[in-house]
C-alpha atoms as an extended CHARMM CRD file, in Angstrom:
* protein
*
       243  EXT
         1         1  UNK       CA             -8.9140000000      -24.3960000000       10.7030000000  PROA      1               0.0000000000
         2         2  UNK       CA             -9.0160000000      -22.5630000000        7.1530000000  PROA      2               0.0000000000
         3         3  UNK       CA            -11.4250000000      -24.3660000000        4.6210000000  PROA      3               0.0000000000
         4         4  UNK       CA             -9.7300000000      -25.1810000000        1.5760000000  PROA      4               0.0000000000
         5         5  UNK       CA            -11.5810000000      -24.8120000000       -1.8120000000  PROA      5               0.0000000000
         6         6  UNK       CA            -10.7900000000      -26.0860000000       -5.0030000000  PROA      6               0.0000000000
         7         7  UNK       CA            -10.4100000000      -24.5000000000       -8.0180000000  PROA      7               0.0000000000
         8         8  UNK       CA            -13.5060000000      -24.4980000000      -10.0680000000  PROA      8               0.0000000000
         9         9  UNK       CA            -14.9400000000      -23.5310000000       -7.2120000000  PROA      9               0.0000000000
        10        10  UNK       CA            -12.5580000000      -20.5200000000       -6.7470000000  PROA      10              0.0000000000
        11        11  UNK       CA            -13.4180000000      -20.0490000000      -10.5120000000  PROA      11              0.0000000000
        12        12  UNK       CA            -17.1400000000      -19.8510000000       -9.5050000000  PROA      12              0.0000000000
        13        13  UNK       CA            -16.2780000000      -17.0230000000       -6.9160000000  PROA      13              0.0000000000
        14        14  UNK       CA            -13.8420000000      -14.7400000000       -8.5880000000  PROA      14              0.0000000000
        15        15  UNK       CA            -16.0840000000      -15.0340000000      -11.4190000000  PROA      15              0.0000000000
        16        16  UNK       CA            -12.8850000000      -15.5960000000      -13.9300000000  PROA      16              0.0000000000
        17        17  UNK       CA            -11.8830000000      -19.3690000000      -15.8620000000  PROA      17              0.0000000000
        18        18  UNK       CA            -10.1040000000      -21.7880000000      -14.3350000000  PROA      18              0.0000000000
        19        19  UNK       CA             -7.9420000000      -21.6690000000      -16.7950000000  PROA      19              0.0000000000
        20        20  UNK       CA             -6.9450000000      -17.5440000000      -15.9750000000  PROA      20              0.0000000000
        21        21  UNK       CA             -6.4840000000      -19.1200000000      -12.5060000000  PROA      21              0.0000000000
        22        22  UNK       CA             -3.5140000000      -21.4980000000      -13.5380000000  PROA      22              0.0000000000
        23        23  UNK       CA             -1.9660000000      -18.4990000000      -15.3170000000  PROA      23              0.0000000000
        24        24  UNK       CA             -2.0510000000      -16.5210000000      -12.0470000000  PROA      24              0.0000000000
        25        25  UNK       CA             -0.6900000000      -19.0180000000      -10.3630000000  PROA      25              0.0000000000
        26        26  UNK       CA              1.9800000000      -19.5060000000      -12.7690000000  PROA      26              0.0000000000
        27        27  UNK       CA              2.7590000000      -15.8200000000      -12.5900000000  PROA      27              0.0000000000
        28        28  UNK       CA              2.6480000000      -15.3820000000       -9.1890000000  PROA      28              0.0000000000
        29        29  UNK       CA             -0.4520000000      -13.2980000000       -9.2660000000  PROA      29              0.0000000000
        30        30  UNK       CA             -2.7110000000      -15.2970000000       -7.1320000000  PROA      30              0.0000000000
        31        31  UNK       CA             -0.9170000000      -18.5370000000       -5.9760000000  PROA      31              0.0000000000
        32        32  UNK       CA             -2.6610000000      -21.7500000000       -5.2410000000  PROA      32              0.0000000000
        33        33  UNK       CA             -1.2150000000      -24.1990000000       -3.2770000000  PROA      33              0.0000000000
        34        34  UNK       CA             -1.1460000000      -28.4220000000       -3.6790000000  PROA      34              0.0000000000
        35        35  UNK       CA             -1.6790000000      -30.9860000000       -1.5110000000  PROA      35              0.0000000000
        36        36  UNK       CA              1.1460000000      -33.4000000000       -3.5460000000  PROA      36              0.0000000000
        37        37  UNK       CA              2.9410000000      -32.3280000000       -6.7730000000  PROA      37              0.0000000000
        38        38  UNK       CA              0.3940000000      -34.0450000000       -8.7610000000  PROA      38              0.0000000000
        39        39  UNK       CA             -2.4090000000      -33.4210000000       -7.1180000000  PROA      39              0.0000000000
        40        40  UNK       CA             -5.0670000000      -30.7590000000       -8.2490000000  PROA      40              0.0000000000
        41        41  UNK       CA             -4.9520000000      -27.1770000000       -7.3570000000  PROA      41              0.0000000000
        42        42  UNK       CA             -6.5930000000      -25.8410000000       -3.9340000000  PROA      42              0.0000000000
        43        43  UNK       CA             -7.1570000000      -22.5130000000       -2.6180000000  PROA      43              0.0000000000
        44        44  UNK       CA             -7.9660000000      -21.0890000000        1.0420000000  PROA      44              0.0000000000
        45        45  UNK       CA            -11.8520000000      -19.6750000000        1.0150000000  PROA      45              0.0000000000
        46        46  UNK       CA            -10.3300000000      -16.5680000000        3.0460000000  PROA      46              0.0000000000
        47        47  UNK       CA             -7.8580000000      -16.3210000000        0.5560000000  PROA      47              0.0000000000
        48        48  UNK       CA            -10.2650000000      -15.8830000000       -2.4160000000  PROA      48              0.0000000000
        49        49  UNK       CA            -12.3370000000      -13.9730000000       -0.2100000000  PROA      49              0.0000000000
        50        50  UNK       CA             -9.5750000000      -11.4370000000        0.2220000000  PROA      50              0.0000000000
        51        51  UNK       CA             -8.4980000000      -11.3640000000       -3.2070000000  PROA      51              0.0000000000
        52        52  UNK       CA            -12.3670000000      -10.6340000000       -4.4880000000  PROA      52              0.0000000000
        53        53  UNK       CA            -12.8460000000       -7.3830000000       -1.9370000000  PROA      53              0.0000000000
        54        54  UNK       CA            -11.4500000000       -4.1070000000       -2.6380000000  PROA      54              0.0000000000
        55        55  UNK       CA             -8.5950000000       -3.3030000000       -0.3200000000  PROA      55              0.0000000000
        56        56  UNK       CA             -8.7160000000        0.2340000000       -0.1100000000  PROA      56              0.0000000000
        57        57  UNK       CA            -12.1430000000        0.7110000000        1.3510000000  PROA      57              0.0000000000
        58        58  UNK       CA            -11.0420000000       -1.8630000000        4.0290000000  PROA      58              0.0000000000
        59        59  UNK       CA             -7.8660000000       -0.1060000000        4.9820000000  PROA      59              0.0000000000
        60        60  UNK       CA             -9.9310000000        2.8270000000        4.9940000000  PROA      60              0.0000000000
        61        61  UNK       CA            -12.0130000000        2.2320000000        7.6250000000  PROA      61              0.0000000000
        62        62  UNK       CA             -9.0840000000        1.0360000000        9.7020000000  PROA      62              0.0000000000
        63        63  UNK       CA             -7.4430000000        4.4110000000        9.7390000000  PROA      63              0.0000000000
        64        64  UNK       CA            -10.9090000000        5.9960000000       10.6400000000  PROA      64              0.0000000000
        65        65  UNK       CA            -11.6000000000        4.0040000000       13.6540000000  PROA      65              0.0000000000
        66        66  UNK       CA            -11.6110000000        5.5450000000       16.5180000000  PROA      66              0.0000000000
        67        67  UNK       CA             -9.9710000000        2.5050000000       18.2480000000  PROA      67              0.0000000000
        68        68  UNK       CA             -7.0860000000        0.4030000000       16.8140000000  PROA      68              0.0000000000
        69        69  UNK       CA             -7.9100000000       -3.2350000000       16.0760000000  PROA      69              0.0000000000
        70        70  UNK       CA             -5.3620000000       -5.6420000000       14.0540000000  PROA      70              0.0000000000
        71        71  UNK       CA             -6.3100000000       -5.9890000000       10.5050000000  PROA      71              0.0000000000
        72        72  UNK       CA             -6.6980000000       -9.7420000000        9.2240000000  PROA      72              0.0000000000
        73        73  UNK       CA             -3.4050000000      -11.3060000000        9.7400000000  PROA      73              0.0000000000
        74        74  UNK       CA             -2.3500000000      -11.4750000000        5.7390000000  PROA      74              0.0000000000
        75        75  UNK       CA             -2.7940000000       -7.6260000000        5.7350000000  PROA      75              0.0000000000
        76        76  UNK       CA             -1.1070000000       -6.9070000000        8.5640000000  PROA      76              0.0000000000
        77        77  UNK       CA              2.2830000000       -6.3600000000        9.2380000000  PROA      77              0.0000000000
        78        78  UNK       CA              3.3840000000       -5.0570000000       12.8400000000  PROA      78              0.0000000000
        79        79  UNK       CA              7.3230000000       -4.9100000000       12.7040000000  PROA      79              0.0000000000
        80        80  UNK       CA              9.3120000000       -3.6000000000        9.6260000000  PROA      80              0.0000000000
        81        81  UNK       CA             10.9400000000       -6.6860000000        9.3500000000  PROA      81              0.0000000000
        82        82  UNK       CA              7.7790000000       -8.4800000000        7.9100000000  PROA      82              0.0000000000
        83        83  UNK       CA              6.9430000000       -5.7940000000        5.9230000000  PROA      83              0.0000000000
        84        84  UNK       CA             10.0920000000       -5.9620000000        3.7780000000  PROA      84              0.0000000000
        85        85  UNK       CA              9.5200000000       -9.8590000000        3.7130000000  PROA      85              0.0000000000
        86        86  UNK       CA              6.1200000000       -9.2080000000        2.4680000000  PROA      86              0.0000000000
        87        87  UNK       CA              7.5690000000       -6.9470000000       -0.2210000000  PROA      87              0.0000000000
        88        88  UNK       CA             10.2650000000       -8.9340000000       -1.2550000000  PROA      88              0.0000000000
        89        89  UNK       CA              7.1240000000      -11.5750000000       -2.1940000000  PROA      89              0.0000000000
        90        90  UNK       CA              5.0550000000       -8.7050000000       -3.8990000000  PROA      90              0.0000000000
        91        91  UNK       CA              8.5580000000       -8.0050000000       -6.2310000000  PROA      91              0.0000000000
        92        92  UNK       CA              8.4300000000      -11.8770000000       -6.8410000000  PROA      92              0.0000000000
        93        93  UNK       CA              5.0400000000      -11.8070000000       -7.9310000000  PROA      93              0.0000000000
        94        94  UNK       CA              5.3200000000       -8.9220000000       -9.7880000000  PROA      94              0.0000000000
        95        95  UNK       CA              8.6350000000       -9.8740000000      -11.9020000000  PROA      95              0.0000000000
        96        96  UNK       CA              6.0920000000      -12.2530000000      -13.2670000000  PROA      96              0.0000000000
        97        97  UNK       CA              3.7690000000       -9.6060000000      -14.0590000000  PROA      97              0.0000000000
        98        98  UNK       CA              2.7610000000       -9.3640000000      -18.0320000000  PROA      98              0.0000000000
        99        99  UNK       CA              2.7620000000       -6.0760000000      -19.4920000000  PROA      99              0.0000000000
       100       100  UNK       CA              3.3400000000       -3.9290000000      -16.5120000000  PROA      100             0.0000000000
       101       101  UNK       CA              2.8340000000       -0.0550000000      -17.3410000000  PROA      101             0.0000000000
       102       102  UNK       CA              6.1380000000        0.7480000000      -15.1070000000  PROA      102             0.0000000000
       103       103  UNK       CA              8.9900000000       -1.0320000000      -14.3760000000  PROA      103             0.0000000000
       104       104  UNK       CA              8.3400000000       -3.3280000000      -11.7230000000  PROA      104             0.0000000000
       105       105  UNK       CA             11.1380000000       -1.9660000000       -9.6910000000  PROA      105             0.0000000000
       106       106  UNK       CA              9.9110000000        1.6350000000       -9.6130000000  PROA      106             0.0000000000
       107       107  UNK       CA              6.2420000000        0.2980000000       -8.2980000000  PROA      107             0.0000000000
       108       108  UNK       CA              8.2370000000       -1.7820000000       -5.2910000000  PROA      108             0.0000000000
       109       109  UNK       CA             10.3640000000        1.0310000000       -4.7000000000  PROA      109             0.0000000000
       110       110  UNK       CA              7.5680000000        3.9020000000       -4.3960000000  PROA      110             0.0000000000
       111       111  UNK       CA              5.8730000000        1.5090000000       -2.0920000000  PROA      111             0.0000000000
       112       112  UNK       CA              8.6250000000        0.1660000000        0.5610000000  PROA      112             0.0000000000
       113       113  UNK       CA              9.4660000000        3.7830000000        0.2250000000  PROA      113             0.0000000000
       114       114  UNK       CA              5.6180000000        4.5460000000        1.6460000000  PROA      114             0.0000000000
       115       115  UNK       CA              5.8370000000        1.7290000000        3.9030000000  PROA      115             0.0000000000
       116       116  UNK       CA              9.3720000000        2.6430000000        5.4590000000  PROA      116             0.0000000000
       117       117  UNK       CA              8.2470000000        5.6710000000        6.1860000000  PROA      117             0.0000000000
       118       118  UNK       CA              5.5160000000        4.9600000000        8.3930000000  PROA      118             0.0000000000
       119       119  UNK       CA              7.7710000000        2.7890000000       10.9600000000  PROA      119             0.0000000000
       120       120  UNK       CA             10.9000000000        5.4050000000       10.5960000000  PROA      120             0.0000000000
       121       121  UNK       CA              8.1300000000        8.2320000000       11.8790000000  PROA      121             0.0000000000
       122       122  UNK       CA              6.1530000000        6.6880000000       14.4310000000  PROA      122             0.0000000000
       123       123  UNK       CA              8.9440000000        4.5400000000       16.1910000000  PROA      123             0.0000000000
       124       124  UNK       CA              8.0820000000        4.7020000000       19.4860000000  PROA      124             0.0000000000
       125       125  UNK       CA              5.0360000000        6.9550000000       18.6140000000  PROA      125             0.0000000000
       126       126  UNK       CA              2.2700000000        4.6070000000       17.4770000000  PROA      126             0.0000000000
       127       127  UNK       CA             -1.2040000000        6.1520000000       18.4430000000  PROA      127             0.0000000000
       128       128  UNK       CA             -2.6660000000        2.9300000000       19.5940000000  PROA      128             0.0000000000
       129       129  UNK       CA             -1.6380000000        0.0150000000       17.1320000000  PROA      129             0.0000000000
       130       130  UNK       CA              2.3030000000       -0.5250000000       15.1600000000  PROA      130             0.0000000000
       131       131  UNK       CA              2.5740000000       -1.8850000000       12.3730000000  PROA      131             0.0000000000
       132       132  UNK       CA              1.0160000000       -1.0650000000        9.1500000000  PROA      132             0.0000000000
       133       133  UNK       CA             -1.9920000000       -2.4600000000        6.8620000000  PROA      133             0.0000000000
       134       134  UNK       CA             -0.4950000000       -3.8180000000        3.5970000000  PROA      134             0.0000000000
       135       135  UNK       CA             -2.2870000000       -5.3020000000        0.7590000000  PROA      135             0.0000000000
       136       136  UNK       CA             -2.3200000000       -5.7020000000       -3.0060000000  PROA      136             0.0000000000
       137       137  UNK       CA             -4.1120000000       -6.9410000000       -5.9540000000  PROA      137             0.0000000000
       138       138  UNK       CA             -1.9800000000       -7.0970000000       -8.7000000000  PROA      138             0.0000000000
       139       139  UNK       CA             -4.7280000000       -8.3160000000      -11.2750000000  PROA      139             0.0000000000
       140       140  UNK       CA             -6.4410000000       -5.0790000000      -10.7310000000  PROA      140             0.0000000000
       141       141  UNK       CA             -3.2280000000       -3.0650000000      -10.5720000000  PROA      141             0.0000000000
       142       142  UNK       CA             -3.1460000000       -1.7470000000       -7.4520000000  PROA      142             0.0000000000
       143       143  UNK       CA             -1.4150000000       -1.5290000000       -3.6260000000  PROA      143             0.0000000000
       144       144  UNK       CA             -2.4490000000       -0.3400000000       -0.5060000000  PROA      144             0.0000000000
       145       145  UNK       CA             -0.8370000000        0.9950000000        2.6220000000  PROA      145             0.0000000000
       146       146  UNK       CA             -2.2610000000        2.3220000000        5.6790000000  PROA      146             0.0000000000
       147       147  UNK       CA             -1.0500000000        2.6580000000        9.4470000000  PROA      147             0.0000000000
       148       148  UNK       CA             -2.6620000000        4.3830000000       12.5740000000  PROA      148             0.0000000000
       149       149  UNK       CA              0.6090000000        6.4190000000       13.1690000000  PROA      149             0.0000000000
       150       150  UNK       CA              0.6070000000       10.7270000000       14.3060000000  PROA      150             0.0000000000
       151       151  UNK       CA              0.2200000000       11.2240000000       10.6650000000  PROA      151             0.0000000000
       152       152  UNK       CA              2.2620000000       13.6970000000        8.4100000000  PROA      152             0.0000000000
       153       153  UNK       CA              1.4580000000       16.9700000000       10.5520000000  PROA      153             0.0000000000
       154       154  UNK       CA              2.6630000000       16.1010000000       13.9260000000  PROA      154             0.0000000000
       155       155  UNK       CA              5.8200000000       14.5070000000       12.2450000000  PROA      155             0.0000000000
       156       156  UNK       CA              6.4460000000       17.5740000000       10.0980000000  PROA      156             0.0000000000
       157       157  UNK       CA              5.6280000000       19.8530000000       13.0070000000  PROA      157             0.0000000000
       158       158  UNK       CA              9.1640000000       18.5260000000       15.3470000000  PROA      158             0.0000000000
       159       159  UNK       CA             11.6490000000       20.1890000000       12.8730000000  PROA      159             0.0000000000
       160       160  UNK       CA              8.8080000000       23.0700000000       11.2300000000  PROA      160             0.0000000000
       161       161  UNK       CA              6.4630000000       23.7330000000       14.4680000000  PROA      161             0.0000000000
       162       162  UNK       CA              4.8600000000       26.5690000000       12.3930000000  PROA      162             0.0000000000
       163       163  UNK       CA              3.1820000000       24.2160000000       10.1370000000  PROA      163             0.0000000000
       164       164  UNK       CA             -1.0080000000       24.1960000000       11.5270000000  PROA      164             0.0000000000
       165       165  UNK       CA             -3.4580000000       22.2150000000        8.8430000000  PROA      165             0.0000000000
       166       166  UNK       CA             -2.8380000000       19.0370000000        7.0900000000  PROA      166             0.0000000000
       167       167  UNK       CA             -2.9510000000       20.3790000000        3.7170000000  PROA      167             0.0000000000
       168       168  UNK       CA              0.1180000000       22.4840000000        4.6890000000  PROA      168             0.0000000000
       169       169  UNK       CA              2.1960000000       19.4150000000        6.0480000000  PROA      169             0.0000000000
       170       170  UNK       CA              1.3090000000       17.7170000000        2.5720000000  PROA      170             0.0000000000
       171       171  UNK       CA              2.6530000000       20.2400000000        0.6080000000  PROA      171             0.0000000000
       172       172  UNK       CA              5.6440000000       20.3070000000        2.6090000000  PROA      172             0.0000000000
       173       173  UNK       CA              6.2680000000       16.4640000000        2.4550000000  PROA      173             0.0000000000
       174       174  UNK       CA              5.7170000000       16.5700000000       -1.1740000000  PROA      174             0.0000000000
       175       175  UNK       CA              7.8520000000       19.6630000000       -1.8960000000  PROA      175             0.0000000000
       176       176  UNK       CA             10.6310000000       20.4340000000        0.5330000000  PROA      176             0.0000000000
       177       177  UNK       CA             13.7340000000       18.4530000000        1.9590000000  PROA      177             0.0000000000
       178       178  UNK       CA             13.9330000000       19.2120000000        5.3840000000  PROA      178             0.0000000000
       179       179  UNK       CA             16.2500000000       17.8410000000        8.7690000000  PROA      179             0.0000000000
       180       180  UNK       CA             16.3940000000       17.9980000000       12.2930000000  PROA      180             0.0000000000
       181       181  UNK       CA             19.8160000000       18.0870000000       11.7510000000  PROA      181             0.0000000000
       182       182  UNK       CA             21.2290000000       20.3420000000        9.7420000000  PROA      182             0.0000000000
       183       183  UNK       CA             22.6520000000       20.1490000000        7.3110000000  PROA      183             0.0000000000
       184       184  UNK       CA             21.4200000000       16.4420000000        6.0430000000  PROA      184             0.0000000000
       185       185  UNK       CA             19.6690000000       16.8330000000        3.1570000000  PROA      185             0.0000000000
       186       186  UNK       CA             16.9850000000       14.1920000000        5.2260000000  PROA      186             0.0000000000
       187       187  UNK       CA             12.9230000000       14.5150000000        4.4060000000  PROA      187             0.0000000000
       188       188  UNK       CA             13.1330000000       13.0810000000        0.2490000000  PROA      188             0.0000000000
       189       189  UNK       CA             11.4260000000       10.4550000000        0.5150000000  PROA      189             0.0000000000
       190       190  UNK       CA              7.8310000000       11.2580000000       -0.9350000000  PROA      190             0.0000000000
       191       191  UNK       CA              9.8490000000       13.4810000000       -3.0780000000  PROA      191             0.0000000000
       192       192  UNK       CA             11.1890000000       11.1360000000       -4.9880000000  PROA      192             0.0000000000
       193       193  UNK       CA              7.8490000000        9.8270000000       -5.0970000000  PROA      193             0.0000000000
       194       194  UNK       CA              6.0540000000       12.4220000000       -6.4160000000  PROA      194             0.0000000000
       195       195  UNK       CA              9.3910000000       12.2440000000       -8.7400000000  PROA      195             0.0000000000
       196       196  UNK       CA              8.7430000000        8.6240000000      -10.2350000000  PROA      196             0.0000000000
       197       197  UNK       CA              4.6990000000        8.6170000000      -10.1320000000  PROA      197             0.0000000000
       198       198  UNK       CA              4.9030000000       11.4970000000      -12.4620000000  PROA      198             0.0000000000
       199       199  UNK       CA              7.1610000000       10.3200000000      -14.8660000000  PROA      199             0.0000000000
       200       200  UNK       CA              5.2140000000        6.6750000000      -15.0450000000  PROA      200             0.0000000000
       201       201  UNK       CA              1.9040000000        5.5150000000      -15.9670000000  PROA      201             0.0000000000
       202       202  UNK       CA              0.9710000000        5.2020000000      -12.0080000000  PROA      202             0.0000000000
       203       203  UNK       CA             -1.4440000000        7.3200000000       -9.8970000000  PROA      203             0.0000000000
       204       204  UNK       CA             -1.0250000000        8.0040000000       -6.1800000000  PROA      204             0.0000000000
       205       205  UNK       CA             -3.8890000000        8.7690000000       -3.7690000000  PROA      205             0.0000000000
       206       206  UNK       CA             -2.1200000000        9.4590000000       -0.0470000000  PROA      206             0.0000000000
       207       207  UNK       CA             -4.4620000000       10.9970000000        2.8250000000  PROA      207             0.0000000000
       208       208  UNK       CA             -3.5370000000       12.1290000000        6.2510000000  PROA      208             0.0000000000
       209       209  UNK       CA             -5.4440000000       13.8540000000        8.7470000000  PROA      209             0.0000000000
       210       210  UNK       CA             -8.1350000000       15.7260000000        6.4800000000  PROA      210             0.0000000000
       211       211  UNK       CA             -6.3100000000       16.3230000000        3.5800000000  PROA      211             0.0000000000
       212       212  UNK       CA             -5.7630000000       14.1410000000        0.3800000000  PROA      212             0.0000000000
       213       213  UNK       CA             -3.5100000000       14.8180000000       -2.4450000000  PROA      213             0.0000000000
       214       214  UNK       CA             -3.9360000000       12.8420000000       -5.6150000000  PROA      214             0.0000000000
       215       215  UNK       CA             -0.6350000000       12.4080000000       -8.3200000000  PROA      215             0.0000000000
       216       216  UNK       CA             -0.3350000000       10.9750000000      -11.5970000000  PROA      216             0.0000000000
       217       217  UNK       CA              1.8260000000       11.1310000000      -14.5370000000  PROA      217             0.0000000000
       218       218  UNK       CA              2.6630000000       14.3280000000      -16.7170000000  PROA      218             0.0000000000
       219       219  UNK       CA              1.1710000000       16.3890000000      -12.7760000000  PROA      219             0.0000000000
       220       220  UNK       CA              3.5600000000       18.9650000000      -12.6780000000  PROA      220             0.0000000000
       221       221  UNK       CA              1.2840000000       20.6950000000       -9.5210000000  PROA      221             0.0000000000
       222       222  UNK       CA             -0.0710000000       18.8370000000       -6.5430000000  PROA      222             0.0000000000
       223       223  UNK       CA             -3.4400000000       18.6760000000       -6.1420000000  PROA      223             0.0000000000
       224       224  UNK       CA             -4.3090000000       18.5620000000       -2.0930000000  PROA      224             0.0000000000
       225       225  UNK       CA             -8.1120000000       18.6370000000       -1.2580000000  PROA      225             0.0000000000
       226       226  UNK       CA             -9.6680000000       18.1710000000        1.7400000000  PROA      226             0.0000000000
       227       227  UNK       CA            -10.5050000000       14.7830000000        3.0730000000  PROA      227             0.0000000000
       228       228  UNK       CA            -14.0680000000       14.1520000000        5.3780000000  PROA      228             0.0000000000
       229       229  UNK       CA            -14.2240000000       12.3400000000        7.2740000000  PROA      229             0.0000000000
       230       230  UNK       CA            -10.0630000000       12.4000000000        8.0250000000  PROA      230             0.0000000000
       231       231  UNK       CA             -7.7920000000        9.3850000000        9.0720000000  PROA      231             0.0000000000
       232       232  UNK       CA             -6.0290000000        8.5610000000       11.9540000000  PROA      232             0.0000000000
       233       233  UNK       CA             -2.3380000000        8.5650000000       10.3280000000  PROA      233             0.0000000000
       234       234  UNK       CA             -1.9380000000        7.9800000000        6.6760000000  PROA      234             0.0000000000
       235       235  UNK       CA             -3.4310000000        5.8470000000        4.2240000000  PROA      235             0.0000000000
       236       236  UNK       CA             -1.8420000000        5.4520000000       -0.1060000000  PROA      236             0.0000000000
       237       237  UNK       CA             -2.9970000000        3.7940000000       -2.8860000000  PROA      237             0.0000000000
       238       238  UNK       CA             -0.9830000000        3.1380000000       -5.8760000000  PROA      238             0.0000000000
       239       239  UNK       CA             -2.8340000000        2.5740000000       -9.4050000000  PROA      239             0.0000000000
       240       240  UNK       CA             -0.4030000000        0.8520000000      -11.9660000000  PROA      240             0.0000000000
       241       241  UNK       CA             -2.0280000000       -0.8790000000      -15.1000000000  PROA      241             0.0000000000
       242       242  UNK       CA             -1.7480000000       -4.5850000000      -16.3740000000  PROA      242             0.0000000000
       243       243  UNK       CA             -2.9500000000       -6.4190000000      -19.4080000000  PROA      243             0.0000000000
């Protein structure tokens, strides 16, 4: 059974006031829940727990594992059809976002476009675990999506089989529009993110195998680096600033 904590003590944890908690949960930025309508607000202890870490580092180590093992259950989504659920609550949450840097529909867009793409590629061709790792803090400004798919080389590599390193499968991804099938102009989708993370005040980190590019805005060049140690599929994190 969850343990349920209430809110100064949630205050105590996240090390913010009470009273910035009853704005978040007015916003939508870090919901509490009630036991009646009057009653005072509570919070689950894994909830706050979650909601204090960093995601990225978590998500990560996931993609590094040698094995597969299911994330924590509120960061994990194994079918597409939860993931768009779970984005449809992120939008919610972040309509009610103050002073977002980018339009709010831009940031959801960039990352169901992410998120898509990892169950459109590896349907049918998960390396040990579906589903992907999906998490956000949108106090801190940021999202995080991670699966343990083939990864951006071996999906590039059915329709350009001449493509050998990870850093040349980035480039691709980022730069060309490319089809099995001729001639669909197929393959745009981290195109048009690259398009919309450079013209808004957002940042992209996206790794895959051992290679990492990093975008942000005014980048008119990619920057791809190499990643040690590599992941096992792809892992993003998008950067977007609140006040």
């Amino acid at each position: 059974m969850k343990k349920v904590i209430t809110i100064s003590e949630a205050s105590r944890r996240l090390g913010v006031s009470i009273k910035t908690l009853r704005r978040w949960d007015k916003n939508g930025i870090f919901p509490s829940f009630r036991v009646s309508e009057k009653s005072h607000r509570y919070y689950f202890e894994q909830d706050i727990d979650l909601f204090g870490k960093d995601l990225f580092p978590l998500a990560e180590k996931w993609v590094q594992r040698k094995k597969g093992v299911e994330p924590e259950s509120s960061l994990y989504c194994p079918t597409s059809d939860i993931f768009q659920s779970r984005l449809v609550h992120m939008q919610n949450a972040l309509i009610k976002t103050e002073n977002l840097s980018s339009p709010f529909s831009l940031i959801v867009a960039i990352a169901g476009e992410i998120g898509n793409n990892s169950f459109d590629h590896n349907l049918g061709n998960w390396r040990d675990l579906p589903g992907i790792f999906f998490g956000y803090n949108l106090k801190k400004g940021y999202i995080v999506l991670a699966d343990r798919g083939q990864g951006i080389l071996k999906t590039l590599q059915r329709v350009k089989p001449e493509l050998q390193t990870h850093t040349e499968a980035l480039q691709v991804a980022f730069t060309e529009i490319i089809s099995g099938r001729a001639p669909e102009s197929r393959g745009i989708g981290l195109k048009y993110v690259r398009k919309v993370v450079s013209a808004q005040a957002l940042s992209l980190i996206l790794e895959t195998g051992d290679a990492q590019v990093f975008l942000q805005q005014g980048d008119q060049e990619l920057s791809i680096s190499e990643k040690i140690p590599g992941v096992h599929g792809c892992i993003a994190l998008i950067q977007f600033h609140t006040s």
